[in-house]
C-alpha positions as CSV (number, residue, x, y, z in Angstrom):
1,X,-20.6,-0.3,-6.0
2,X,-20.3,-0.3,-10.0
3,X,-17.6,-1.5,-12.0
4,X,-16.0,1.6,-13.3
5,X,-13.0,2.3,-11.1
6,X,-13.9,5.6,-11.1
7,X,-10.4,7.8,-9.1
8,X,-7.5,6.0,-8.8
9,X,-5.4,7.3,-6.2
10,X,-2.2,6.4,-5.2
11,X,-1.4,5.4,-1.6
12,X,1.3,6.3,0.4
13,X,2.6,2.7,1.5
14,X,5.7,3.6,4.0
15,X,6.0,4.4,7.6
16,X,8.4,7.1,6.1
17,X,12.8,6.7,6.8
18,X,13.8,9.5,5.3
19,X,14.2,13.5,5.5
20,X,15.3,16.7,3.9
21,X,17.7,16.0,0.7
22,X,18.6,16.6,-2.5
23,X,21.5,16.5,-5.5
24,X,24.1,15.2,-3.2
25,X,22.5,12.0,-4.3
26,X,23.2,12.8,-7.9
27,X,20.5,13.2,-11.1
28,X,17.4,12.6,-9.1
29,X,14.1,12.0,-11.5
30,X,11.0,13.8,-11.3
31,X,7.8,12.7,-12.8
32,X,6.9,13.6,-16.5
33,X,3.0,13.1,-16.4
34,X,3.0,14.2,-20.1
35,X,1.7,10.9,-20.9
36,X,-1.7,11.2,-19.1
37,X,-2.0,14.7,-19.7
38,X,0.0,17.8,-20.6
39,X,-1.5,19.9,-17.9
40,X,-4.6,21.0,-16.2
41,X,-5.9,23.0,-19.7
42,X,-4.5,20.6,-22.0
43,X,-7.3,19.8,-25.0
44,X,-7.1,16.5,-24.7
45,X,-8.1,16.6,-20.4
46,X,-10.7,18.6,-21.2
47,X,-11.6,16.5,-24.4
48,X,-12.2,13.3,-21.7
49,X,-13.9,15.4,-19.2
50,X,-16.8,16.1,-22.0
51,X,-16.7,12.4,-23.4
52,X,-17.1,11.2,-20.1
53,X,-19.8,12.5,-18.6
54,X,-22.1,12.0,-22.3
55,X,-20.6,8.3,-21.9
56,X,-21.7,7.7,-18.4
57,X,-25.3,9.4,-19.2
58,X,-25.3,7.2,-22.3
59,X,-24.5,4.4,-20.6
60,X,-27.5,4.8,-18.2
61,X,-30.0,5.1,-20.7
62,X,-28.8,2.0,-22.7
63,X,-28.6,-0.5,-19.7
64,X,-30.0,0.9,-16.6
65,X,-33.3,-1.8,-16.2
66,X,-32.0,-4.0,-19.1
67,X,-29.0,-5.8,-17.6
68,X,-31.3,-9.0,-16.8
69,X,-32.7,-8.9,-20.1
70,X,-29.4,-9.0,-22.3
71,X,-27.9,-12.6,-23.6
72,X,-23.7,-13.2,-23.4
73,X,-22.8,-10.8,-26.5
74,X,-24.9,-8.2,-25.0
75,X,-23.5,-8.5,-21.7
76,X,-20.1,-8.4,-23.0
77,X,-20.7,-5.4,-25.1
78,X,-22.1,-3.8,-21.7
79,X,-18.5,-4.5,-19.9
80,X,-16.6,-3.5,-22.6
81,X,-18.6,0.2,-22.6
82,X,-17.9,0.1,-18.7
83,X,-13.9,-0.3,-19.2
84,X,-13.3,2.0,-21.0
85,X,-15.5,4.9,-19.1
86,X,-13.4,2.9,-16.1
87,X,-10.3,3.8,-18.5
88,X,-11.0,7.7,-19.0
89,X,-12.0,8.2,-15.4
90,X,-8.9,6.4,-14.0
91,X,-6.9,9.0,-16.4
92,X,-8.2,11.8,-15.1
93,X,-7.9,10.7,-11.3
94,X,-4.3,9.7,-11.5
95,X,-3.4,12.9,-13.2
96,X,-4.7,15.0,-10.6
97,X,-3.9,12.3,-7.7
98,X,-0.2,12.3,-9.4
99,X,0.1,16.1,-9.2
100,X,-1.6,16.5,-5.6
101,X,1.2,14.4,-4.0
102,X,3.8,16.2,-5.9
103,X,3.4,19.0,-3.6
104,X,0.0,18.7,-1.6
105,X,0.2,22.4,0.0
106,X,-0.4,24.0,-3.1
107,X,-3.3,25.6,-3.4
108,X,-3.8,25.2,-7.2
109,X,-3.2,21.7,-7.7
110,X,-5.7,20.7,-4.3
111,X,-7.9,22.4,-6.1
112,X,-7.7,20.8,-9.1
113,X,-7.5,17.6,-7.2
114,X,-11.0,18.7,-5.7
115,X,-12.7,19.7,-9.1
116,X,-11.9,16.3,-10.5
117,X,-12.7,14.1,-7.8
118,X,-16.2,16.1,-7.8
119,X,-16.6,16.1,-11.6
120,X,-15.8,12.3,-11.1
121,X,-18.4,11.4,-8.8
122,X,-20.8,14.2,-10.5
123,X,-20.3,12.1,-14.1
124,X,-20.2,8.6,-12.9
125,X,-23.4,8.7,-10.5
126,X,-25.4,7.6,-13.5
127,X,-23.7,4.5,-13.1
128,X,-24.5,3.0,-9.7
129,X,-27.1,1.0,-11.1
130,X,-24.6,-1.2,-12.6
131,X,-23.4,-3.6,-10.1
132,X,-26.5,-3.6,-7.7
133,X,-28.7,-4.8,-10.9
134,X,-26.3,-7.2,-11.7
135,X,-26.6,-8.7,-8.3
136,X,-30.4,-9.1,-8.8
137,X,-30.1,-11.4,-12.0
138,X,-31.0,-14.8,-11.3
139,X,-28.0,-17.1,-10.5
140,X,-29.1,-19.7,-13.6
141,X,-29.9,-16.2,-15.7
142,X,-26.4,-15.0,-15.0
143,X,-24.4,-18.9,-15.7
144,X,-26.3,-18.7,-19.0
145,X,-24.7,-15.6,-20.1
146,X,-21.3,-16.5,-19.0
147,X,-21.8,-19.5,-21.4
148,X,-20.5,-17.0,-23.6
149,X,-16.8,-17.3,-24.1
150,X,-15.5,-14.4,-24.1
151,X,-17.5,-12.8,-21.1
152,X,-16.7,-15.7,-19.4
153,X,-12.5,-14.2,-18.6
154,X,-14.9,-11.5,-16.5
155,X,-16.3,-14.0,-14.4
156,X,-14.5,-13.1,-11.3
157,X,-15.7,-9.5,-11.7
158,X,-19.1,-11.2,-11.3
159,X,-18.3,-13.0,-8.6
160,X,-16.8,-10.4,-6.4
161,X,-20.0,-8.1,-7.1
162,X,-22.1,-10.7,-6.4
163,X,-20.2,-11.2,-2.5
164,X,-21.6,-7.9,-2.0
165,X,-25.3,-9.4,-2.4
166,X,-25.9,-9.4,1.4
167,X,-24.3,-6.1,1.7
168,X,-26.0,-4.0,-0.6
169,X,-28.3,-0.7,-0.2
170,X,-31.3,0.2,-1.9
171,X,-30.4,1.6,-5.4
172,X,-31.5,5.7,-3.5
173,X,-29.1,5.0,-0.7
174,X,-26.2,3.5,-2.9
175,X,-26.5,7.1,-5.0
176,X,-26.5,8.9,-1.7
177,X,-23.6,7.4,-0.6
178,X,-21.7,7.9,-3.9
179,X,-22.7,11.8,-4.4
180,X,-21.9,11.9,-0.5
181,X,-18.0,10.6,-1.2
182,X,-16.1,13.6,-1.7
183,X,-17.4,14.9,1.2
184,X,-16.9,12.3,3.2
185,X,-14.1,10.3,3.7
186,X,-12.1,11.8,0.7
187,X,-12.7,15.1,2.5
188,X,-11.3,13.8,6.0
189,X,-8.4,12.4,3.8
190,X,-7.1,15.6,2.2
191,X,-7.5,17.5,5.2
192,X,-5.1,15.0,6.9
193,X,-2.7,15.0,4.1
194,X,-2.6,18.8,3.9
195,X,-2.6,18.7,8.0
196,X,0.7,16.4,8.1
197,X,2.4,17.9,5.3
198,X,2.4,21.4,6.9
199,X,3.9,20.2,10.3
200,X,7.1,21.8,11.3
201,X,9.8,20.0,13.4
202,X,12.6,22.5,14.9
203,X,15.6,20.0,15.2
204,X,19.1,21.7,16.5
205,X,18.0,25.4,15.1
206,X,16.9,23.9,11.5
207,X,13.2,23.5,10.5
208,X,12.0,20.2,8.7
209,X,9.2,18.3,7.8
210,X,8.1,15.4,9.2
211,X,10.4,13.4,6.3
212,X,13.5,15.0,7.3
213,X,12.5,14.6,11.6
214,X,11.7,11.0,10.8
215,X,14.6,10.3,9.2
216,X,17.0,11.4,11.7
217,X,15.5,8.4,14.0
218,X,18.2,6.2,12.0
219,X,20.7,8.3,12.1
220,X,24.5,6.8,13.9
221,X,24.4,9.2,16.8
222,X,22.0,8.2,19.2
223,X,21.7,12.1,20.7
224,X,20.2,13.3,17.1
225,X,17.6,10.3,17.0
226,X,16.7,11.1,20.6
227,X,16.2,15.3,19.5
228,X,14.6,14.4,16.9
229,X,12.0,11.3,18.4
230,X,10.7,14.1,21.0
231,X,10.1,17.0,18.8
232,X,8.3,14.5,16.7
233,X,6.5,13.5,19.7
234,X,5.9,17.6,20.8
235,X,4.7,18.6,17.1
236,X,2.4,15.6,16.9
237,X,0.9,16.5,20.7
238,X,0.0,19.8,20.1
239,X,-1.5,18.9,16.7
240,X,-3.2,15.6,18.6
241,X,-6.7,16.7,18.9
242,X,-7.3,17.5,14.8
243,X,-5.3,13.5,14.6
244,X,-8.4,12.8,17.0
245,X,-11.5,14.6,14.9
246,X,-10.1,12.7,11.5
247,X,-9.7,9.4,13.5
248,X,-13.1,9.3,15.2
249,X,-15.1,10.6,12.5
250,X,-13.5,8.0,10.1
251,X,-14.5,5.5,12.4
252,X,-17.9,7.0,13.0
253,X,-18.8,6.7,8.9
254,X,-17.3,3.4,9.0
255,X,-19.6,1.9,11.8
256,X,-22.5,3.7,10.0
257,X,-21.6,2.0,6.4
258,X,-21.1,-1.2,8.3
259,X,-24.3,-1.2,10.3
260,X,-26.3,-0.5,7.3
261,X,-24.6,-2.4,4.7
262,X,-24.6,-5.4,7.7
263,X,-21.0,-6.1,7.9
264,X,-20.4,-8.3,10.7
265,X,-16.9,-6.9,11.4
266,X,-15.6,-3.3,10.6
267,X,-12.6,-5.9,8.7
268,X,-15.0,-7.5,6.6
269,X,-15.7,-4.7,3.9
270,X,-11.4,-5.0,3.6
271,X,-11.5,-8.7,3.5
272,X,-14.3,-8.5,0.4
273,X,-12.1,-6.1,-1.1
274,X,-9.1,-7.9,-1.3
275,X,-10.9,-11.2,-2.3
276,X,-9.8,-13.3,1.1
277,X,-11.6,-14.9,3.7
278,X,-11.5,-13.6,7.2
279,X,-10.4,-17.2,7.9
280,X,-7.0,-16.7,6.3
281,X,-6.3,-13.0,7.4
282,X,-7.0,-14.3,11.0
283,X,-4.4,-17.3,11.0
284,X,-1.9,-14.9,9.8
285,X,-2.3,-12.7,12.6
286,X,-2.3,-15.5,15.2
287,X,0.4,-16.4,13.3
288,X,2.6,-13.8,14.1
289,X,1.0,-12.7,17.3
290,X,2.5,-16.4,18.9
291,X,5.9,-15.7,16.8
292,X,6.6,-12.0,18.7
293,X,8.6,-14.0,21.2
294,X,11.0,-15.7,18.8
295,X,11.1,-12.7,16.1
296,X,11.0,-9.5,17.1
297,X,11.3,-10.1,20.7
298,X,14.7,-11.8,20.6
299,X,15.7,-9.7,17.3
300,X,15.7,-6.7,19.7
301,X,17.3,-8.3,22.5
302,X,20.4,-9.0,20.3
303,X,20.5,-5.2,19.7
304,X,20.0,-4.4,23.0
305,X,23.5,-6.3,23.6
306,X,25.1,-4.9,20.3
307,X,23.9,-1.2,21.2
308,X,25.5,-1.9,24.9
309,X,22.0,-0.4,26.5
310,X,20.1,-1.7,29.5
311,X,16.9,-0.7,27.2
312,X,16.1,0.6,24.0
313,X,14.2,3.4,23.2
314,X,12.0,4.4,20.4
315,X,14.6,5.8,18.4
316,X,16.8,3.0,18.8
317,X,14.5,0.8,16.6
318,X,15.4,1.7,13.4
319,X,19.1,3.0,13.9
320,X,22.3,1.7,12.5
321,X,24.5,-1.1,14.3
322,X,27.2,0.8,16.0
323,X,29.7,-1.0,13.6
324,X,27.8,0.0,10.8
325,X,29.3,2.8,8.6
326,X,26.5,5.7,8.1
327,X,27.0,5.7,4.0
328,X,25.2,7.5,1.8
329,X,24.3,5.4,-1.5
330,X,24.4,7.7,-4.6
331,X,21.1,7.5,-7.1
332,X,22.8,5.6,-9.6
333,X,24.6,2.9,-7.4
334,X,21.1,2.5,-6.1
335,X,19.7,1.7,-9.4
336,X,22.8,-0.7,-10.5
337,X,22.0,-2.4,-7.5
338,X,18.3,-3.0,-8.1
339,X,18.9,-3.6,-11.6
340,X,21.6,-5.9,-11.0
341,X,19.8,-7.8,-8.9
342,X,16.6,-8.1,-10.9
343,X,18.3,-9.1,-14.0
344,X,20.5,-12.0,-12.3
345,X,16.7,-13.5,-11.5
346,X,15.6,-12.9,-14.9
347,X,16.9,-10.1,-17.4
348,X,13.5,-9.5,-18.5
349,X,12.5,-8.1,-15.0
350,X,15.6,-5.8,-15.9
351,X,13.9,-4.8,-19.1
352,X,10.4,-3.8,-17.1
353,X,12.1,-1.5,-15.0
354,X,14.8,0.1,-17.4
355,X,11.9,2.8,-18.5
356,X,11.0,3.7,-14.9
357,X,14.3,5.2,-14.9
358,X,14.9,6.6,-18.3
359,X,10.8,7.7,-19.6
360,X,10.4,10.0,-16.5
361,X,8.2,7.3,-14.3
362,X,10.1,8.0,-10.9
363,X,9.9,10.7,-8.7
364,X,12.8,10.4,-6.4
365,X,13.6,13.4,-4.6
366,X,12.4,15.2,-1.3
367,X,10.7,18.1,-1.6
368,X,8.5,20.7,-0.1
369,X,5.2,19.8,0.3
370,X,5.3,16.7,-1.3
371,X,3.4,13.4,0.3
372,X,5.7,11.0,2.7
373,X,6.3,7.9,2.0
374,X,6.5,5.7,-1.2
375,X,4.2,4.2,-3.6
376,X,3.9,2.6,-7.2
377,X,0.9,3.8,-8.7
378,X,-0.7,1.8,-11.7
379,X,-2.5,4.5,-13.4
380,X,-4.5,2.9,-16.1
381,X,-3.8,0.4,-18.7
382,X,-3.4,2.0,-21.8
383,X,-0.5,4.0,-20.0
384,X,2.1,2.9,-17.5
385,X,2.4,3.1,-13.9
386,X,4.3,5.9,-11.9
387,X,6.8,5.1,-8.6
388,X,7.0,7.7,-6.3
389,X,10.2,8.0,-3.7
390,X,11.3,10.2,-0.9
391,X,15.1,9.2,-1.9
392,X,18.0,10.2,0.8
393,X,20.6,7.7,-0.2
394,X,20.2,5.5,2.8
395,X,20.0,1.3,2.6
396,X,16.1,1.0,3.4
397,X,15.6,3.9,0.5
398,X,17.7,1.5,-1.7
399,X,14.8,-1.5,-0.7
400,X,11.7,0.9,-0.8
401,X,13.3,1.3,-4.4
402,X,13.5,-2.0,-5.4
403,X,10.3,-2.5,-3.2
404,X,8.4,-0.2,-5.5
405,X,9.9,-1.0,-8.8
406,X,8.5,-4.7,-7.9
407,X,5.0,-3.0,-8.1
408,X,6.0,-1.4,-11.1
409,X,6.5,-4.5,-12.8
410,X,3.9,-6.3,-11.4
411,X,1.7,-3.8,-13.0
412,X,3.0,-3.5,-16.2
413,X,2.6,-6.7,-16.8
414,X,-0.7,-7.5,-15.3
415,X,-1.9,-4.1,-17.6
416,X,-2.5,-7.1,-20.5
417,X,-5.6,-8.0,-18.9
418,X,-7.1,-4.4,-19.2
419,X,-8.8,-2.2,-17.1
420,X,-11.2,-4.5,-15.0
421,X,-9.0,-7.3,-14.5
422,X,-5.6,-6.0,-14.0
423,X,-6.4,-4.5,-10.3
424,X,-4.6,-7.2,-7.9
425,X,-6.2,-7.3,-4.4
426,X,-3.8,-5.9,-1.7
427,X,-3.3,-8.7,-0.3
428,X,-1.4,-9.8,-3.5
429,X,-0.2,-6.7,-4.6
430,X,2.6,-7.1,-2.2
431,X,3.7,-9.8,-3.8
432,X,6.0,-8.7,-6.8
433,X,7.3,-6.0,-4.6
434,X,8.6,-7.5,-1.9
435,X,10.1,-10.4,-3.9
436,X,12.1,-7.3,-5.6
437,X,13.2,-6.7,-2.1
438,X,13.9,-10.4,-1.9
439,X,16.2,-10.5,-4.9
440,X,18.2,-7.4,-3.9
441,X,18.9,-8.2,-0.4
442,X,20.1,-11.6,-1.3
443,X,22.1,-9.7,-4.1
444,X,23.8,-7.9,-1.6
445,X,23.9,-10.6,0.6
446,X,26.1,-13.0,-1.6
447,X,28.5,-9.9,-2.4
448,X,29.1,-9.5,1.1
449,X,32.7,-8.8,1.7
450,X,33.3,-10.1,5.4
451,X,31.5,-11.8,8.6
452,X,30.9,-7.2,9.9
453,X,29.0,-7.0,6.0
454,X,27.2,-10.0,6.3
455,X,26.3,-9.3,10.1
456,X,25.4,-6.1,8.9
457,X,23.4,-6.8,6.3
458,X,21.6,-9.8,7.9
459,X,20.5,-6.9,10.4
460,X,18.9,-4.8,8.1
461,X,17.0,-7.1,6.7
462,X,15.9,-8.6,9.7
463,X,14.7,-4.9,10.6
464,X,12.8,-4.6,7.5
465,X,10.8,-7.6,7.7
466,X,10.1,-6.9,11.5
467,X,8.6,-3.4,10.2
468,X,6.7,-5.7,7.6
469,X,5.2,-8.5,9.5
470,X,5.0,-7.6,13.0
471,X,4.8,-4.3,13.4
472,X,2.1,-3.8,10.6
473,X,0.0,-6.9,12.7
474,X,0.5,-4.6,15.4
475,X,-0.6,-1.9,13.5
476,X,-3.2,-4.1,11.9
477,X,-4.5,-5.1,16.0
478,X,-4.4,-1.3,16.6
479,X,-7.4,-0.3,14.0
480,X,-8.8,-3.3,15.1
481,X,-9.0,-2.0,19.1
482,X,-9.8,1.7,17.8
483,X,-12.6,0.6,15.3
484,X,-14.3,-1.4,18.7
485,X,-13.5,1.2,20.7
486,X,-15.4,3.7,18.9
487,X,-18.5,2.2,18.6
488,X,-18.9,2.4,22.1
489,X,-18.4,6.4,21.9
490,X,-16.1,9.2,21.3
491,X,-12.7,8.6,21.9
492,X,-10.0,10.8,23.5
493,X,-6.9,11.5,22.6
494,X,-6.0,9.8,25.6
495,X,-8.1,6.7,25.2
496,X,-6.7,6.1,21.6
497,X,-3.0,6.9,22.9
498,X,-3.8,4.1,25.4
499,X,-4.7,1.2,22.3
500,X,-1.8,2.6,20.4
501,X,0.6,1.7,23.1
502,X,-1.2,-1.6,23.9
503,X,0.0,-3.3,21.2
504,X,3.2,-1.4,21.3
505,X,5.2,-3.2,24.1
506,X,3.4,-6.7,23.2
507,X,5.2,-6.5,19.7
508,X,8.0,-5.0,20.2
509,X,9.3,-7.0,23.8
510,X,10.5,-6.3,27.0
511,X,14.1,-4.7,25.1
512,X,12.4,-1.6,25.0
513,X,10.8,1.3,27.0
514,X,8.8,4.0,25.8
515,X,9.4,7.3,26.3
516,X,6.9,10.4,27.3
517,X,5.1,11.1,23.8
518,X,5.5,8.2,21.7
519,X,1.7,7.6,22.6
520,X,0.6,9.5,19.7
521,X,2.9,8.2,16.7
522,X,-0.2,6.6,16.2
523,X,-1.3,9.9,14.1
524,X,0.9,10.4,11.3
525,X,0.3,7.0,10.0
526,X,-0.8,7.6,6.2
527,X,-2.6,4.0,6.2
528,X,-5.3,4.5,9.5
529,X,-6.9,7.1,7.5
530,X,-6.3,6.8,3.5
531,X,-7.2,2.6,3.7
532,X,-8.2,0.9,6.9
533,X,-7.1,-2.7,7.6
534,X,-4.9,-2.2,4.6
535,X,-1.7,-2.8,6.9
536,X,-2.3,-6.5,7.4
537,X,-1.4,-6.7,3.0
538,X,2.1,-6.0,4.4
539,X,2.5,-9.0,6.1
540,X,0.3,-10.9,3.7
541,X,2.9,-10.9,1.1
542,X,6.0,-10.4,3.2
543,X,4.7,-14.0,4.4
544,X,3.6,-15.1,1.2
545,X,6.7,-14.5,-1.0
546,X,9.1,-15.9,1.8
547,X,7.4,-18.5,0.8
548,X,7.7,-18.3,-2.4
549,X,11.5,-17.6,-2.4
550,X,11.9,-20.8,-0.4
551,X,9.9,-22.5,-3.1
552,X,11.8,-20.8,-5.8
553,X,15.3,-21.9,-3.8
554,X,14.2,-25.6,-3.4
555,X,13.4,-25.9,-7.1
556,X,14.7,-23.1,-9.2
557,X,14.1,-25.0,-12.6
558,X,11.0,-22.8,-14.4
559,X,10.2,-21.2,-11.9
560,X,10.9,-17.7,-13.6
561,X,7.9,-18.6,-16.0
562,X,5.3,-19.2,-13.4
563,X,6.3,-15.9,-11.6
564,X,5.4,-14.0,-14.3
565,X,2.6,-16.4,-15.7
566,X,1.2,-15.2,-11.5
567,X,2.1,-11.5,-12.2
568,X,0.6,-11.3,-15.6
569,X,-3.1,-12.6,-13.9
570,X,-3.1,-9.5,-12.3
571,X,-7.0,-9.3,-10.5
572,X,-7.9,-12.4,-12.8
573,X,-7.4,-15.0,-10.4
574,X,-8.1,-16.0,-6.2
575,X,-4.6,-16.5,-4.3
576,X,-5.5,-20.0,-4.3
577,X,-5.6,-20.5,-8.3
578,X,-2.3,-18.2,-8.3
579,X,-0.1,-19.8,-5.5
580,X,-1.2,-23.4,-6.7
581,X,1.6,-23.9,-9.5
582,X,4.2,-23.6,-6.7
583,X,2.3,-26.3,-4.1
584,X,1.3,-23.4,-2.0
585,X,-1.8,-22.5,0.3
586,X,-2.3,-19.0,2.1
587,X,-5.6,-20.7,3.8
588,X,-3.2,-23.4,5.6
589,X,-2.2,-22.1,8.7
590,X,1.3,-24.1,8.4
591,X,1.5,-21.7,5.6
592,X,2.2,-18.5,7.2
593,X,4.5,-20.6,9.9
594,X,7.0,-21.5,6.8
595,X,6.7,-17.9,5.7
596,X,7.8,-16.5,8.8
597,X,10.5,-19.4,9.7
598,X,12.9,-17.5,7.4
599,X,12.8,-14.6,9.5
600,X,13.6,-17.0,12.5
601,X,16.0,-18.1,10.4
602,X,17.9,-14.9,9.7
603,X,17.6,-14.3,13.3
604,X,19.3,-17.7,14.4
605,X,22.4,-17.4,12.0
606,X,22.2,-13.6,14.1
607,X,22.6,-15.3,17.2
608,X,25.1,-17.9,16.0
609,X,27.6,-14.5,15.5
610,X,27.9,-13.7,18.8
């Protein structure tokens, strides 16, 4: 509940398309976390460790019991001393975060990954005070010392504390809870990291991991996806009941937090989080709940027809139109088209991104033990941020590329507003990075070669955004069922199998059927367990910036400028301050209908092919 960030962890962002690879791609990067730290015994590590847990018990001493008493300068004074204990422990838990997902089998660096996260919470329970005193200052007390001009650019910070007021614990409990942490959820977490990462799928005589099986689902021939969807579905069954024990207990400590802390929904604690009202994260989901007829519904009808199938089957979802040549995009054509495509929007978006690629800040390749998925991972201020990849040369690697870079920029340039303001709520966060999509696709669009490209393209894409908008609102509806669900008792496998596949056919339409086993996909998905309710951020900004590019292609005169004016606010701002410049509203429902009538759109010109 205080300020200080305390670990910052990345989060694995990707229902994961890609498997086993390597140099055929070219010069892959890897990471060079020199500039956090040099390694685990470096002096300066070490150095921070000491400084901060003196700085937190100093902290303590100065302010715990004061906070009401102190005028603007103090206050100011008091946030200063919190950002930058927020700025030596976010060092240390993105160092060790960075490292874990490197390669989270090895013994050494989960270890190391457990000694900080317990030194963390160890040195920073001094500080819980903080927030839950600043939510007992009187309202007028509080406007008085934001008088003070330059406290006042924290005010938000204030404000979202102080929207935790009802929420609150005694100041015993709210120390409980934070010594509890790394044996609680953060526990459950690793133990499903470390659980996925050691699967084993045995596809055609060769063993993978779950990268390399998943991947295979988009392969061209249609009798490898099918091999590898089953053993998928066979590893994940006989591995189903520990899926079970990390689900239900999650969802156990969730109902307990929420019960004592008074949450109304299991949602709300997310919504507070990401600064929106339920309101507006509800009209998007009816949103796209009453579009699954005319999006994905009729999407997959079309390549039903194209795929000459009475039905499609799970691994039919994300594979290649049979006219579609199965290419392999080398590393560096990837980046030229990323970069190409970012600088023809702006050449300073060009600029962010050039040191991702040549300072060490990407880690491309597949390897052994190493966390599925994709993220951008923001670090702290005073550094830069870091993009993790699972890279196999395929199209959607080249998106999750310029997906992720998007972030990267984002973050870089929100970093200006330091430590406590440069966090963006999820539900923004999405923002820069799938705009970056945005720009690349219609890149690649406009360089289309023929009617077969354009077709083929168009396809993709439409693919993409059905992964992003309605199947993350499925996903979204899913943790929604389970989270009710389990208050009423312990599920089974079975019973949460049965929710899974509820929302399955309703998303998806009456193109598909399922086959034995795809009833617990539900358990390798990174989000359910790391950040709940975090999927419905997907379709929050995939919404949001189709928006925005339809803004941005109605007027394109200056718009550049208030992009990155919205990128630079980082945390600084509510979505409705941000999106105002370009005459939009995310708490109008007719909002998220313009966002998702591009989709339709791409779907119409689709169906105007055949």
């Amino acid at each position: 509940m205080q300020i200080i960030q305390g670990l910052k962890l990345p989060r694995p962002v990707f229902e994961a398309d890609v498997s086993q690879g390597g140099q055929e791609f070219g010069d892959l990067p890897d990471w060079n976390l020199d500039d956090l730290y040099t390694g685990e015994e470096a002096p300066e590590l070490l150095s921070d460790l000491n400084w901060l847990e003196q700085a937190c018990q100093d902290f303590a001493s100065k302010y715990q019991g004061q906070l009401a008493n102190l005028d603007g300068p103090s206050m100011l004074a008091c946030i200063e001393e919190n950002e930058k204990i927020s700025m030596v422990a976010g060092r240390l838990g993105s160092y060790a975060g960075l490292r874990y997902y490197q390669n989270t089998v090895d013994a050494s660096r989960a270890k190391f990954f457990s000694d900080i996260q317990d030194k963390l919470t160890n040195f920073t329970a001094p500080l819980v005070f903080f927030s839950l005193e600043v939510n007992r200052i009187e309202t007028a007390d509080l406007e008085e010392m934001l008088k003070h001009a330059p406290l006042a650019r924290y005010r938000c910070i204030f404000e979202k504390m102080r929207k935790m007021r009802p929420h609150q614990l005694s100041d015993e409990l709210e120390r409980y809870e934070h010594d509890m942490s790394v044996v609680g959820a953060s526990a459950w977490n690793k133990l499903f990291d470390e659980t996925v990462a050691d699967l084993k799928f045995n596809i055609n005589g060769e063993e993978m991991g779950l990268e390399a099986a998943s991947s295979l689902m988009s392969e061209q021939d249609r009798g490898v996806r099918e091999v590898a969807a089953k053993e998928i579905a066979r590893v994940l069954g006989t591995n189903i009941k520990i899926f079970t024990r990390v689900h239900n207990t999650l969802a156990k400590m969730g109902e307990v937090e929420d019960t004592w802390r008074n949450m109304p929904t299991p949602q709300t604690g997310r919504h507070l989080s990401n600064d929106v009202e339920g309101e507006v994260v509800e009209a998007l989901r009816n949103a796209v709940v009453a579009a699954y007829p005319k999006l994905s519904h009729r999407y997959y009808e079309l390549k039903r027809k194209w795929m000459g199938l009475d039905k499609l089957q799970v691994w039919d979802r994300n594979a290649p139109l049979p006219m579609e040549e199965n290419r392999l995009i080398q590393w560096d054509e990837a980046k030229s088209m990323v970069m190409n495509a970012y600088h023809d929007f702006d050449p300073k978006m060009a600029e962010l991104t050039e040191p991702f690629f040549e300072k060490g800040w990407i880690d491309a390749g597949v390897k052994e033990g190493k966390a599925p998925g994709a993220f951008a991972h923001p670090t702290v201020t005073d550094v830069h941020p870091y993009v993790m990849l699972n890279y196999l040369g395929k199209p959607r690697d080249v998106m999750t590329l310029a997906h992720e870079l998007g972030h990267g920029v984002h973050q870089v340039l929100a970093a200006e507003q330091g430590e406590l303001l440069s966090s963006t709520p999820l539900t923004l966060a999405e923002t820069a990075s799938v705009f970056g999509e945005m720009l690349t696709f219609q890149k690649l669009l406009s360089n289309a070669g023929s009617q077969a490209e354009r077709k083929i393209l168009l396809a993709g894409k439409v693919e993409d955004m059905l992964n992003t908008v309605v199947r993350q609102i499925a996903f979204y509806d899913f943790e929604c069922k389970l989270h009710e669900a389990r208050r009423h008792g312990e599920l089974t496998p079975d019973q949460i199998n049965a929710l899974w596949m509820s929302v399955q056919g309703e998303s998806l339409g009456p193109a598909f059927e399922f086959m034995d086993g795809y009833e617990t996909f539900w358990s390798y998905i990174p989000h359910f367990v790391h950040s709940p309710f975090y999927v419905y951020a997907y379709a929050f900004g995939d919404g949001l910036v189709n928006a925005l590019y339809a803004a941005y292609q109605e007027a394109p005169e200056g718009f550049e400028d208030k992009y990155f004016d919205m990128l630079k606010a980082g945390g600084s701002k509510h979505h409705k301050e941000l999106l105002a410049p370009f005459g939009l509203d995310a708490s109008d429902p007719k909002f998220w209908d313009k966002g998702l009538s591009m989709i339709s759109g791409f779907i119409d010109e689709l169906e105007a092919m055949e």
